[in-house]
N, C-alpha and C positions, 0 to 999 in steps of 0.2 A: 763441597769444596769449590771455590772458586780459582777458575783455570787464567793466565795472564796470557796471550798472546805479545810478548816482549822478548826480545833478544837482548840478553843482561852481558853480555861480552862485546856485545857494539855500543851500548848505552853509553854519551857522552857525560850527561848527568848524574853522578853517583848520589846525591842526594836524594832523585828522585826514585830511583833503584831502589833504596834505603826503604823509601817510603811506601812504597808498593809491595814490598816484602813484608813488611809490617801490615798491610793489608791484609795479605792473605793467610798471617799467623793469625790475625783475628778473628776470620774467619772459620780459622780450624779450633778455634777458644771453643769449649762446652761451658755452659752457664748452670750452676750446681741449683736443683732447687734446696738440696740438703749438705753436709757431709757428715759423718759420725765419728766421733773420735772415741778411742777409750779410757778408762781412766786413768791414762797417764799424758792425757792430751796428744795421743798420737791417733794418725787420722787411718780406720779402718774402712771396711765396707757394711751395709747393710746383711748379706747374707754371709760375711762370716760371723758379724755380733748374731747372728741368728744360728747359727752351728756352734757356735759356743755355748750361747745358754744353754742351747737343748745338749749337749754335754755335761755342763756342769749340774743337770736333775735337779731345778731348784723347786723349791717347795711351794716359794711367792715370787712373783713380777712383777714391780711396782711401776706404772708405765708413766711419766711425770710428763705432761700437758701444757701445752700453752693454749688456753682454754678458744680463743678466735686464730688459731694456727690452724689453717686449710692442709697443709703438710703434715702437720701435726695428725688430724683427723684422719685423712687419708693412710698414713701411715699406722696407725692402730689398728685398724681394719687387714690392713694388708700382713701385720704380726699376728693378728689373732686366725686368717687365713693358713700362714705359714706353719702357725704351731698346732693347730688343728689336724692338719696332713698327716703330722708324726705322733699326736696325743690322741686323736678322735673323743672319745666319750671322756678320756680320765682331763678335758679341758675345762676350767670354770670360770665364766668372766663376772667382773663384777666394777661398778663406776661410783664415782662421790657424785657423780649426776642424780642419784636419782637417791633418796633420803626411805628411811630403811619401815617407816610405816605404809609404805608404798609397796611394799611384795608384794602381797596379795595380787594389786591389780597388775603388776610385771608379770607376775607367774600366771594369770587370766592371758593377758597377751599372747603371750610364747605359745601357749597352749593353744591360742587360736578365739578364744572366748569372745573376744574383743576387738573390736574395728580400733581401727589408727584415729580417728577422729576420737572415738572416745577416751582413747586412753591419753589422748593430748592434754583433753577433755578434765580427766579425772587424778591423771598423775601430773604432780607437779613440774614439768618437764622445763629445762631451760630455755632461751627463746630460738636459741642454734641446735635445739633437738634433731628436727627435722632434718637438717644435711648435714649433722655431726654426730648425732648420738643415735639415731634409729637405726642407720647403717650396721652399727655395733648390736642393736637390741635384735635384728633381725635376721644378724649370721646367725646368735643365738638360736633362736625361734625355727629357721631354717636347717640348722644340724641340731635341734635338740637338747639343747646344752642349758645348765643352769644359767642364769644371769643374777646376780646377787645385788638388792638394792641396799648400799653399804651405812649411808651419812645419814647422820642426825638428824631428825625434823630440825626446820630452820626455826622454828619457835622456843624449841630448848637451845640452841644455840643462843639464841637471843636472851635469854634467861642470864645465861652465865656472862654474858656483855653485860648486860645492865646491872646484875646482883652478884657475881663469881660463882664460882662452883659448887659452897654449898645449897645456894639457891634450888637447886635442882634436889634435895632432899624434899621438896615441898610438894611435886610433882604426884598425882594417881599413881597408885602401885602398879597398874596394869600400863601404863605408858613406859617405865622406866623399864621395860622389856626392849624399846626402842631408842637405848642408849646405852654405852658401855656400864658394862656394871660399877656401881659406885662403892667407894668414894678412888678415885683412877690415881692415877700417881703424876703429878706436875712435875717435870726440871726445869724453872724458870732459866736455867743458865745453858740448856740446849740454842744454838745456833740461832734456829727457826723461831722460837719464840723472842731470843734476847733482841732480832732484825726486829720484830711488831714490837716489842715494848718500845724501844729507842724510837721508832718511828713513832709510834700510838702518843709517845711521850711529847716529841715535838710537835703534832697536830692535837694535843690536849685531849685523847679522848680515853684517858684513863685506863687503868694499867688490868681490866680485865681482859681485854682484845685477845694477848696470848693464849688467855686461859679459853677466849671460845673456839680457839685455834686448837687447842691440846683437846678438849672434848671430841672435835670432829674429829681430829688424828686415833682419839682413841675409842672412839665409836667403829670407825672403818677398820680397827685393827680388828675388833673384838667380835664384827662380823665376817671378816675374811675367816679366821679362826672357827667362827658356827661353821661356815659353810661348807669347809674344806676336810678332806678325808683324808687318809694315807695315801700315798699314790697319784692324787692329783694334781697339778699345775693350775694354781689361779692366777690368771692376771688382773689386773686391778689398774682400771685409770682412774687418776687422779690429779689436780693442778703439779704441779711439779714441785710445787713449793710445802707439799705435800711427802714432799719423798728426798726429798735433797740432803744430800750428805749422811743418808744413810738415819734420817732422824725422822720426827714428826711418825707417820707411820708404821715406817720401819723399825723407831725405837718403841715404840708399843708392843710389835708383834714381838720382837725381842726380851721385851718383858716377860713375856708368858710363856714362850715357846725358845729360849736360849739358840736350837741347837737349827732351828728353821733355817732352811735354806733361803735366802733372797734376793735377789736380783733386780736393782735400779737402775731404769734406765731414765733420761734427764733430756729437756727441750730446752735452747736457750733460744735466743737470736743477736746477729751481729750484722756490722754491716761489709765486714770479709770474713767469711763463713773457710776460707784457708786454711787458716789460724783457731784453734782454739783460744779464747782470751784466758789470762791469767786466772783471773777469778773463777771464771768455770772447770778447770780442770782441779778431776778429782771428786765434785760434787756426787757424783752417778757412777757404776760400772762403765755404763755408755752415753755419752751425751751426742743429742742431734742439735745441730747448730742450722738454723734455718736464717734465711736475710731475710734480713730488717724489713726492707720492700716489698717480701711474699704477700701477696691475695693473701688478706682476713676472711674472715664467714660474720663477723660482723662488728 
């Protein structure tokens, strides 16, 4: 707080009064590094969208990423903290960071098998691992808890870029273990995909984009669904675009499992974080609107 030594009822100049008062409201301003709104674009807090979920008993958390968001990152850590308290053991994390021929050496890690260097090393880790994604791999490993590596090797991804979907029938029968099982179900007129087509359309790079889009959506559902029990709460990070409006992931799990509990929470950015913008309301249960400005990780 800054204090004025001014006597405001002897002051000749009301302008200047004006002006100085406006100083020291500025000074009482807080600068949001976040605010959360819910899905009706009205602006809640952090630890009641966090008593809600854990009221509503959902089955899945879909936790939607703005993948170089420092807030972003920090903030996953600190929900998987919070839900852990109340879950303990029935908690299961799982990321599209990390692509699902990769267990083995995850599950070596957690268990200790494995120095950090090697597992840099050996798992295909993305380049902001280190101060975004270990943090997560290592609450894991520290309480115990599965960590589920969810998405597609990036080489069948690329498959279905370059040749569609059934390309991936050509595939080792012992790899196609490491991909949703086939042949998955496409809605080309979901949201998420008709956004990459029309884009993929204007930068000319033909109309299988969506579909590598919809493998990874339904790789990650179909590993959420291995991994998960009765009674457990899996969280699941993922790009956000990943989970938005309730599609891409969440209409996979919904395919197989109708009656599943799920819960999307959504990462935007703005450049007045006040306001939820039009567009964004409604995407998510909870959207975190971070600014434009916030510190990247890279």
């Amino acid at each position: 707080m800054l204090y004025l030594n001014v006597n405001f009822y002897t002051m000749k100049n009301t302008s200047l009064c004006i002006v100085l008062l406006l100083i020291v409201f500025a000074f009482k301003a807080d600068k949001l590094a976040f605010q959360v709104f819910d899905e009706k674009g009205k602006t809640t807090t952090y630890d009641k969208a966090v008593k809600e979920i854990l009221i509503s008993k959902p089955d899945v958390i879909l936790f939607g990423e703005l993948h170089n968001s420092s807030i972003c990152h920090w903030l996953e850590l600190e929900f998987a903290r919070d839900l852990y308290a109340s879950q303990k053991e029935k908690l299961v994390l799982g990321a599209e960071m990390f692509e699902s021929d990769n267990q083995v050496i995850v599950n070596e890690y957690l268990s200790g098998k494995m120095s950090d260097k090697t597992f840099a090393e050996e798992a295909k880790v993305w380049p902001n691992f280190q101060t975004d994604y270990k943090p997560l791999l290592d609450f894991a490993k520290d309480n115990k808890l599965q960590f589920i590596a969810s998405n597609i090797p990036t080489r069948y991804a690329r498959i279905v870029y370059n040749k569609g979907l059934p390309a991936l029938d050509s595939i080792d029968a012992d790899q196609k273990k490491f991909i949703a099982p086939m042949p998955i179900r496409y809605n080309e007129y979901l949201k998420c995909y008709q956004d990459i087509f029309f884009a993929a359309k204007d930068g000319h790079t033909g109309p299988n984009l969506p579909k590598s889009q919809a493998i990874k959506d339904a790789t990650m559902a179909s590993f959420i669904l291995k991994n998960r029990v009765k009674g457990q709460v899996f969280v699941h990070y993922n790009g956000t675009y990943h989970s938005n409006n309730n599609e891409g992931i969440a209409w996979y799990l919904k395919q197989e499992q109708p009656d599943l509990k799920i819960v999307v929470i959504s990462t935007v950015e703005q450049d007045n974080i006040s306001k939820l913008d039009k567009e964004s309301t409604g995407i998510a249960k909870y959207v975190i609107c971070v600014p434009k400005n916030m510190t990247k990780t890279f």
